[in-house]
C-alpha positions as CSV (number, residue, x, y, z in Angstrom):
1,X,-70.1,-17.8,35.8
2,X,-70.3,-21.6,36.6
3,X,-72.5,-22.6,39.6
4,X,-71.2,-26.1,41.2
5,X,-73.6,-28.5,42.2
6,X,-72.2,-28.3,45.9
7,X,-72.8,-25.0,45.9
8,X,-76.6,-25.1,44.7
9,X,-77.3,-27.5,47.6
10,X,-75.5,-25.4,50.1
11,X,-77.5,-22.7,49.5
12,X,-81.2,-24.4,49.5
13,X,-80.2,-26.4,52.6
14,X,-79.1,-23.1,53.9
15,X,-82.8,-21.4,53.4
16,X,-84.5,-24.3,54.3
17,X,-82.5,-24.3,57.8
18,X,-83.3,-20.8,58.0
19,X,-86.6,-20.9,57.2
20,X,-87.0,-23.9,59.6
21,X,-85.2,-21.8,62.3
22,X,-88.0,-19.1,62.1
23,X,-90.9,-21.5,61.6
24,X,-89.7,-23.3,64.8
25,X,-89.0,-19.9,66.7
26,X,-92.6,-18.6,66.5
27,X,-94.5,-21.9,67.1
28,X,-92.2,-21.6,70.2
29,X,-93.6,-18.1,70.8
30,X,-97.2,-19.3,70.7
31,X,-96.5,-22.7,72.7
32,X,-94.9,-20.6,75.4
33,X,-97.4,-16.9,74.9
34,X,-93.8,-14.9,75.4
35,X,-92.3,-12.9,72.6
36,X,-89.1,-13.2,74.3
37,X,-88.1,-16.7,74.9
38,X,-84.9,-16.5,75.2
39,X,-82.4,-13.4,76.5
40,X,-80.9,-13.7,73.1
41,X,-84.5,-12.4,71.2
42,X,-85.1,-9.1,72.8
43,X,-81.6,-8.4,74.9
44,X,-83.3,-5.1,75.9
45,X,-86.4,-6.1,77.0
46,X,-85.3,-9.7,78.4
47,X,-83.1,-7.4,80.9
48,X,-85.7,-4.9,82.1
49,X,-87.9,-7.9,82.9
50,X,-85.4,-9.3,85.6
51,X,-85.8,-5.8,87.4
52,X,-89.6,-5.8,86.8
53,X,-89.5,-9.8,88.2
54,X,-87.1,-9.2,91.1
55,X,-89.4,-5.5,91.9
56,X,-92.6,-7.7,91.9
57,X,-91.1,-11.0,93.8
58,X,-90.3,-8.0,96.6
59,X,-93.6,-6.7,96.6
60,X,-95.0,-10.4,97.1
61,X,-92.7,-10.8,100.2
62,X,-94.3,-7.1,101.6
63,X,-97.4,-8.7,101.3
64,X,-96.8,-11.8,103.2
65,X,-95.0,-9.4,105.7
66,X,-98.8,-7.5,106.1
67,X,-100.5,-10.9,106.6
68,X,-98.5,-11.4,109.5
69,X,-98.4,-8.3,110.8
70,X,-102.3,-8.0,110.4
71,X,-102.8,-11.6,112.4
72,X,-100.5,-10.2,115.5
73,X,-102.4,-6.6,115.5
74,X,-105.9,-8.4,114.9
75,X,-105.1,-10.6,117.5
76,X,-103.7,-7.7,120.1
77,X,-106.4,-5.7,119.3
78,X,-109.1,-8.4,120.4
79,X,-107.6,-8.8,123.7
80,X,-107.6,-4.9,124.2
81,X,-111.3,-5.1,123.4
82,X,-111.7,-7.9,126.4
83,X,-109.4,-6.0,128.6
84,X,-111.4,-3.2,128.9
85,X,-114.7,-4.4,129.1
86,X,-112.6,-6.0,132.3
87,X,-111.5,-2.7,133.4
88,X,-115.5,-1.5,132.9
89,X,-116.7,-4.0,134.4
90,X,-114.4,-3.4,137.8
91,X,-115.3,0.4,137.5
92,X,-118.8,-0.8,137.6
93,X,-118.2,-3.2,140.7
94,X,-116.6,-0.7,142.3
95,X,-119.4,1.9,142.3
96,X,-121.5,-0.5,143.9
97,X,-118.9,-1.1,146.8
98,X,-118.9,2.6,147.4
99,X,-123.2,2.4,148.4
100,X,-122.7,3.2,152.5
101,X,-126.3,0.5,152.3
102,X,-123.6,-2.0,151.7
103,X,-122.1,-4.6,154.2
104,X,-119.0,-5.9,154.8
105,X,-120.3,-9.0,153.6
106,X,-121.8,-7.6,150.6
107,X,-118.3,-5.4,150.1
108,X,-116.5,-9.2,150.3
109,X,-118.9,-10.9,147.5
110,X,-117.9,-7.9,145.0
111,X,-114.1,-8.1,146.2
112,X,-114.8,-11.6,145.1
113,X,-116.0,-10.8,141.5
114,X,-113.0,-8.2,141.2
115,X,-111.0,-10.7,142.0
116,X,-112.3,-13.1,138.8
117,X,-111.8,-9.8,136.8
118,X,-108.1,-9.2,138.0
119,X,-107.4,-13.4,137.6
120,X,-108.7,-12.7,134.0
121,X,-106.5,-9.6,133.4
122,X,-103.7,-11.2,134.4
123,X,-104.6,-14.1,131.8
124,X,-104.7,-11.3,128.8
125,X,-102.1,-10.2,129.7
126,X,-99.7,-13.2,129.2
127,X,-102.0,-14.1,125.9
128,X,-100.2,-15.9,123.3
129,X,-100.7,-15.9,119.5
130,X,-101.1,-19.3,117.4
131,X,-97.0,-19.7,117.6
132,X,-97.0,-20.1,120.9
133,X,-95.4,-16.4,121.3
134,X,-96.2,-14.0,124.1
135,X,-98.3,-11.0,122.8
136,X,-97.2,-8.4,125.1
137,X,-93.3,-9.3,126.3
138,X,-91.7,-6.7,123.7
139,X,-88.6,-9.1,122.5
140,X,-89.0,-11.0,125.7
141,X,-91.8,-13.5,123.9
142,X,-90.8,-16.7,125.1
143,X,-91.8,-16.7,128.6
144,X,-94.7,-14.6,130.5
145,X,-94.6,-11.2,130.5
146,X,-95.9,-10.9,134.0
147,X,-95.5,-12.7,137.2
148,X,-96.7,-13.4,140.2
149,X,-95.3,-11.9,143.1
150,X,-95.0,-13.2,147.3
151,X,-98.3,-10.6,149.2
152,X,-100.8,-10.9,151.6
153,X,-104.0,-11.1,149.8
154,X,-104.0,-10.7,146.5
155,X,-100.6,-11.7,145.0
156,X,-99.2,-8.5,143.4
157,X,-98.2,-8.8,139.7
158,X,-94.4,-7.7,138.1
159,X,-93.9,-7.3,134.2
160,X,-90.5,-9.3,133.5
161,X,-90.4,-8.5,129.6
162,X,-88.5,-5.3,127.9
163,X,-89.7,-1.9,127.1
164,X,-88.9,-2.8,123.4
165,X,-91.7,-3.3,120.3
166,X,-91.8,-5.7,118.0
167,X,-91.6,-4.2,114.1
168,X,-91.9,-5.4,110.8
169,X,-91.4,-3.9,107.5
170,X,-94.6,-4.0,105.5
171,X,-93.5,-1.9,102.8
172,X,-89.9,-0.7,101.4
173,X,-90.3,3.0,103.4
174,X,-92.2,2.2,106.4
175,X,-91.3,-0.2,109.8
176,X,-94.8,-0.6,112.0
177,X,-95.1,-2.0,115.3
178,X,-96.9,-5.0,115.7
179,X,-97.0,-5.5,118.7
180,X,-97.0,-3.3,121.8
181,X,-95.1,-4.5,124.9
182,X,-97.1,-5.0,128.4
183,X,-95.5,-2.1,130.2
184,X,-96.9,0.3,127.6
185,X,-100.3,-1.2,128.0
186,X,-100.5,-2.3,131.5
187,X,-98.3,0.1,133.4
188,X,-99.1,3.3,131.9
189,X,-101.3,6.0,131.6
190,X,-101.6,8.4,128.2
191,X,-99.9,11.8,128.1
192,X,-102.3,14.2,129.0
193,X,-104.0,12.2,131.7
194,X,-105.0,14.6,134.6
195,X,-103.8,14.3,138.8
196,X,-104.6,11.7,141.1
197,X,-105.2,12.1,144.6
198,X,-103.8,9.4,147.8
199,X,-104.0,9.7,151.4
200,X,-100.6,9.8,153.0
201,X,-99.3,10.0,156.7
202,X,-97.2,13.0,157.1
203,X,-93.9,12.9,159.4
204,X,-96.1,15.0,162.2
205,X,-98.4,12.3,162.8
206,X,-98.2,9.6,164.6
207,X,-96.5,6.5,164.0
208,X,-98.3,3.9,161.6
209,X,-101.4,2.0,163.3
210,X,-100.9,-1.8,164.1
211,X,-100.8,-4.3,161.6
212,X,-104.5,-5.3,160.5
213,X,-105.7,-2.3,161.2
214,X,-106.7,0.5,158.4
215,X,-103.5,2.6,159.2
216,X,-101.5,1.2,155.9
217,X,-101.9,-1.1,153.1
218,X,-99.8,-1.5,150.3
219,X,-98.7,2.2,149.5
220,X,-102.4,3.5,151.0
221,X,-101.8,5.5,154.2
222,X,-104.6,6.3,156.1
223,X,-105.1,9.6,157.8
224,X,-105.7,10.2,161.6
225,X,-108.6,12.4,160.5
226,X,-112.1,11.9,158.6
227,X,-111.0,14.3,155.6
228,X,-112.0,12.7,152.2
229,X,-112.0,13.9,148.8
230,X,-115.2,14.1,147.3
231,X,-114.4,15.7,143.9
232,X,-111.3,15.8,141.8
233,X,-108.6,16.5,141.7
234,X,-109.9,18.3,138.2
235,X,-107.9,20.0,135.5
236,X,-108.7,23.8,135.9
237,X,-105.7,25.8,134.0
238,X,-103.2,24.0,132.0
239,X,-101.7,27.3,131.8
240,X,-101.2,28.1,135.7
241,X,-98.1,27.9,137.1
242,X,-96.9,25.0,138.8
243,X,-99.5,23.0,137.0
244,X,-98.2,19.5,135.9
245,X,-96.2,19.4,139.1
246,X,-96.8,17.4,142.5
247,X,-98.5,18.8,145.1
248,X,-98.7,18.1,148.8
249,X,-101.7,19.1,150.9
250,X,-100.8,19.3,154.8
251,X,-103.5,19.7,157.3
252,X,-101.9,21.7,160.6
253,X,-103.3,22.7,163.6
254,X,-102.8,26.0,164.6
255,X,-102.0,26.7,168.1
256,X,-103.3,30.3,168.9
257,X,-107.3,29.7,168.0
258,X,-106.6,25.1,167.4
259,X,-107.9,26.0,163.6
260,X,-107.2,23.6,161.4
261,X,-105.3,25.0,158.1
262,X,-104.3,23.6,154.9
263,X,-101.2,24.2,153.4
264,X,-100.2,23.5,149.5
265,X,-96.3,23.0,148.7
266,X,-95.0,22.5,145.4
267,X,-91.8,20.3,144.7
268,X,-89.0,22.3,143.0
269,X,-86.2,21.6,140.3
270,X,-83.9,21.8,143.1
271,X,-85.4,19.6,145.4
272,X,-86.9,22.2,147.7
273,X,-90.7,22.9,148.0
274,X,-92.3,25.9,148.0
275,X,-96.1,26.9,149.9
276,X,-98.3,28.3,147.1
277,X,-102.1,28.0,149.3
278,X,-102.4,28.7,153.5
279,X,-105.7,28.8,153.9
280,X,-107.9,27.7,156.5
281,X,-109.5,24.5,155.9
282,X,-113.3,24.3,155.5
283,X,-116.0,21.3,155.2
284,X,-117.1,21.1,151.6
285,X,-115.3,24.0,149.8
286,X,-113.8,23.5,146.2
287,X,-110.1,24.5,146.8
288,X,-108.5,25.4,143.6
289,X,-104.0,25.8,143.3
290,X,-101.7,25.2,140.8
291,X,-104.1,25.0,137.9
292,X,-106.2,22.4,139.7
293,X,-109.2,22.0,141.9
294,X,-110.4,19.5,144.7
295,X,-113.5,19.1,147.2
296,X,-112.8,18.3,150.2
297,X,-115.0,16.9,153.1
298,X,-114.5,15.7,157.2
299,X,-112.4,16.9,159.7
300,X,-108.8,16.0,159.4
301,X,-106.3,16.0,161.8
302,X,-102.9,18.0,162.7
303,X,-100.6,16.1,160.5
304,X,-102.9,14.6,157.9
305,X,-101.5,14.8,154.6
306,X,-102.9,14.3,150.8
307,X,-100.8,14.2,147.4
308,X,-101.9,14.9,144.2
309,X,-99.8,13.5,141.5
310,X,-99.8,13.9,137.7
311,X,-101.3,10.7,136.4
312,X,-98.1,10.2,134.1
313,X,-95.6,11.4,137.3
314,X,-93.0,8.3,138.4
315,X,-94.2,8.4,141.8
316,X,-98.1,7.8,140.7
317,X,-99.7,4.7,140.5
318,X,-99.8,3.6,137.1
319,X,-100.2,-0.1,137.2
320,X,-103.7,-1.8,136.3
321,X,-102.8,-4.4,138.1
322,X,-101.5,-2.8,141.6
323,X,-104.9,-0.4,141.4
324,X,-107.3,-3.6,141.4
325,X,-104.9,-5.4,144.0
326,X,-105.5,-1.9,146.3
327,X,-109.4,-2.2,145.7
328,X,-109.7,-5.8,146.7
329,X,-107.6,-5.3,149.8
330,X,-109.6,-2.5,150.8
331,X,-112.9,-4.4,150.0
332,X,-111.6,-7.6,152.1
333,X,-111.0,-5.4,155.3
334,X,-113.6,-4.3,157.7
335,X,-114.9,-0.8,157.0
336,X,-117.5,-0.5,159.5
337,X,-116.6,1.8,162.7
338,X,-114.9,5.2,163.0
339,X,-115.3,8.2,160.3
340,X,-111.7,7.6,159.4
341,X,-112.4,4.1,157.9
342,X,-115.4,5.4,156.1
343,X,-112.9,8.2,155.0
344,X,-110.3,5.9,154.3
345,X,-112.1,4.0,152.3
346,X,-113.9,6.7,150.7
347,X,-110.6,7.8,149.3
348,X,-109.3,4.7,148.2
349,X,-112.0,3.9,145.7
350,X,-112.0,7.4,144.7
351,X,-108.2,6.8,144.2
352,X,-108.2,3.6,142.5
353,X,-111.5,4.7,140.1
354,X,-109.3,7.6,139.1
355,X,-106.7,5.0,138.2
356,X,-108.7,2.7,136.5
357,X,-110.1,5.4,134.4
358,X,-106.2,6.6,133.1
359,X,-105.7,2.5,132.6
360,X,-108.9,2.7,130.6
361,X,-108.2,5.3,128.6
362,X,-104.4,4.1,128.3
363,X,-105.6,0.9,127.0
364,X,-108.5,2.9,124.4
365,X,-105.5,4.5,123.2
366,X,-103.2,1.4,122.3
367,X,-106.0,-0.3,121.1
368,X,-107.3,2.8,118.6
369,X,-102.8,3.1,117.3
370,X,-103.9,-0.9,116.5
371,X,-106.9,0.2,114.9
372,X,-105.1,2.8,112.7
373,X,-102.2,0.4,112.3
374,X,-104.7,-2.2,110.7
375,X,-106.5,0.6,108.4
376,X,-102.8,1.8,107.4
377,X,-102.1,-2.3,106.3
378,X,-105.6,-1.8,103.8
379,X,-104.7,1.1,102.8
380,X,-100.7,0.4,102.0
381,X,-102.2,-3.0,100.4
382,X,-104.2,-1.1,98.0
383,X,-101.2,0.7,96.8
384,X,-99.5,-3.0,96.4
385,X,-102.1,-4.4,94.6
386,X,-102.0,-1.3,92.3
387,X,-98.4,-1.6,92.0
388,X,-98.4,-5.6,91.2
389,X,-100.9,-4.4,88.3
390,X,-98.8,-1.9,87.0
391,X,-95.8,-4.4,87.0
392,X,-97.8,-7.1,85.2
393,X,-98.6,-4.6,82.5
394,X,-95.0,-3.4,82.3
395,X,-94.1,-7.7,81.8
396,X,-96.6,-8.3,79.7
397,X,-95.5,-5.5,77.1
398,X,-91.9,-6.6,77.6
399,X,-92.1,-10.2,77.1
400,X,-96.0,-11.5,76.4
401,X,-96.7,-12.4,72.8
402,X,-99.4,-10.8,70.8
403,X,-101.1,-13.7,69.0
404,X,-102.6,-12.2,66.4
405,X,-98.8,-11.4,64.8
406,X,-97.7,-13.9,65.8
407,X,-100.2,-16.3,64.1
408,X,-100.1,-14.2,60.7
409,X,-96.0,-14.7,60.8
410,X,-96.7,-18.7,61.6
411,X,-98.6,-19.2,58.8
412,X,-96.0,-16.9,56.8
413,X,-93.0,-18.9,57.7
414,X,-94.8,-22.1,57.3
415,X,-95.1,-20.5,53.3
416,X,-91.3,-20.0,53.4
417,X,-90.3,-22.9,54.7
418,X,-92.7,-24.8,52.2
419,X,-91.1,-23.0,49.5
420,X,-87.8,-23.6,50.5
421,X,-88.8,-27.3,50.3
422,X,-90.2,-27.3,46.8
423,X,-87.3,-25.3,45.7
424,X,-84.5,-27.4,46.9
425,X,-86.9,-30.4,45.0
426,X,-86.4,-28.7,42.3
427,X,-83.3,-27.4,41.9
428,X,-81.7,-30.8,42.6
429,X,-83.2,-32.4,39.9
430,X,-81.5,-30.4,37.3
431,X,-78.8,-31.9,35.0
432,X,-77.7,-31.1,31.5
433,X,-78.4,-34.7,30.7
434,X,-81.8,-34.4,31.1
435,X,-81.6,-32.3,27.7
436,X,-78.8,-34.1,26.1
């Protein structure tokens, strides 16, 4: 068999390419600390990294998702916390107004502080984060969520935003609120919440006193009489029937003996009320009906009415705002004089102190969903950190080099490539001449 010459140097240039080619490939490895370099050295494992990359560059965006949605519930939450040491703090000043040692003057200088307090819950409530966005407008973030509106007095307050709340996805399964819209917060009372009680004229009285006077204020009627409630309207049996429903107390004179009597109706589904108490009416007795119980105190007169509302019902009060506005009226006006204006009074502040109490724990309740919201972000970040680790791992055995191998099989293709070399020295110099 003849070998040509051509042939010989094909075939050591040949192994010396190859040998050059592997030599080059692993000090590429090390260089780089990836055993797969290009797609073409591990086709397998080069395509199971892209998922792997693309599942981790997913979880990074999550987690710059929670750092938003953390700054917007942090921030919420710490105006919750200054909103109801507000509320407390008007609870307080109102339990002072209700000393009889006070004086009109003295019930003036508190309606002045309450009046701070409502200027300041008006400013929480149109609070803004860092970006210049509205906290509490629901989508409506560009612009104040509440308004002023035209009154005697204090200016009454409207909430202009929507009933929607902001969301943002924090993880592939789960979509949290981040903000809760001023409606919720403001304007509402939690499920559960128990009956408030107002003083309203009934169509037997007589017509509404003169303007300035006690007779009616912004929604408060005062009665003709000096009845007052002095305790409840309590919770007595969830289970009783008609419980949960309005009630409407009338006071009636009765002709034959000029008794007064106190009658309870009940509105039905159809619009129609039913009587479920006729009793007469005495000075101090707990009256219980309908799965709830109330005190009442004074003589009232033919006509007189009281309704007792479920907290949550759309005819209650449940606006923060409209409670403190009814309090600071009531504090600005003279209440010296008759036993009606002590009564009137008397039941407004037990009114409105029920109604701050249901906005307190309203706003206890949004702010303890925030609280849970924020421990739900630590907890759903520990499960991302443990899932970027477990993806690392899963890249690193795909694609990361080990250099211990990988130094042994440098320093072995460096031999090859060095005999390749001093082969191809050799086998060149051959020639039959040199033995001729």
């Amino acid at each position: 068999m003849r070998i040509s010459t051509v042939t010989m140097f094909d075939q050591s240039v040949a192994a010396m390419n190859r040998q050059q080619g592997d030599f080059l490939k692993v000090g590429q490895q090390i260089a780089s600390g990836r055993r797969v370099v290009n797609p073409s050295d591990d086709p397998q494992a080069a395509s199971r990294a892209v998922g792997v990359s693309q599942a981790k560059a997913v979880t990074q965006q999550f987690s710059d998702a929670r750092i938003s949605a953390r700054n917007s519930l942090a921030q919420a939450e710490s105006v919750l916390n200054s909103v109801a040491d507000g509320i407390t703090s008007a609870k307080t000043l109102l339990v002072q107004a209700a000393s009889d040692t006070l004086s009109d003057v003295d019930r003036q200088s508190v309606a002045s502080e309450l009046r701070g307090i409502y200027e300041t819950l008006i400013g929480q409530a149109n609070a803004t984060d860092g970006n210049g966005r509205y906290l509490f407008g629901g989508f409506q973030d560009n612009s104040p969520p509440f308004t002023r509106t035209s009154g005697t007095g204090v200016s009454g307050v409207d909430y202009i935003g929507d009933a929607n709340t902001r969301e943002q996805r924090i993880d592939a399964s789960r979509l949290m609120p981040v903000a809760d819209n001023g409606k919720v917060i403001f304007q509402s009372v939690p499920s559960g919440a128990g009956y408030v009680a107002r003083a309203e004229r009934s169509v037997l009285a007589d017509p509404a006193p003169a303007a300035g006077s006690l007779g009616v204020q912004d929604g408060f009627f005062a009665n003709a009489g000096s009845v007052s409630f002095t305790g409840g309207p309590n919770r007595v049996d969830p289970n009783a029937e008609h419980f949960g429903k309005p009630f409407t107390v009338n006071f009636v004179e009765v002709e034959e003996d000029g008794e007064i009597t106190m009658r309870v109706r009940v509105a039905n589904p159809d619009d129609s009320t039913s009587q479920i108490y006729d009793e007469p009416y005495v000075s101090g007795k707990t009256v219980s009906f309908g799965g709830v119980s109330i005190t009442l105190e004074g003589t009232p007169a033919d006509g007189d009415q009281l309704q007792l509302r479920p907290a949550n019902d759309s005819n209650a009060n449940q606006d923060l705002f409209k409670s403190l506005k009814d309090a600071i009226d009531l504090l600005e006006l003279d209440q010296e004089g008759t036993a009606e204006n002590r009564a009137h009074f008397r039941n407004t502040i037990n009114t409105v102190m029920r109604e701050l109490d249901n906005s307190l724990d309203n706003v206890l309740t949004v702010r303890a969903s925030m609280g849970a919201r924020l421990n739900e972000l630590d907890v759903v970040d520990a499960v991302s950190s443990n899932r970027m680790m477990n993806y690392e791992q899963t890249l690193s055995d795909l694609v990361d080099l080990d250099y211990s191998k990988a130094i042994a099989e440098y320093s072995l293709r460096q031999v090859g490539l060095q005999a390749a070399q001093k082969a191809f020295v050799d086998v060149k110099g051959l020639s039959l001449f040199n033995f001729m």
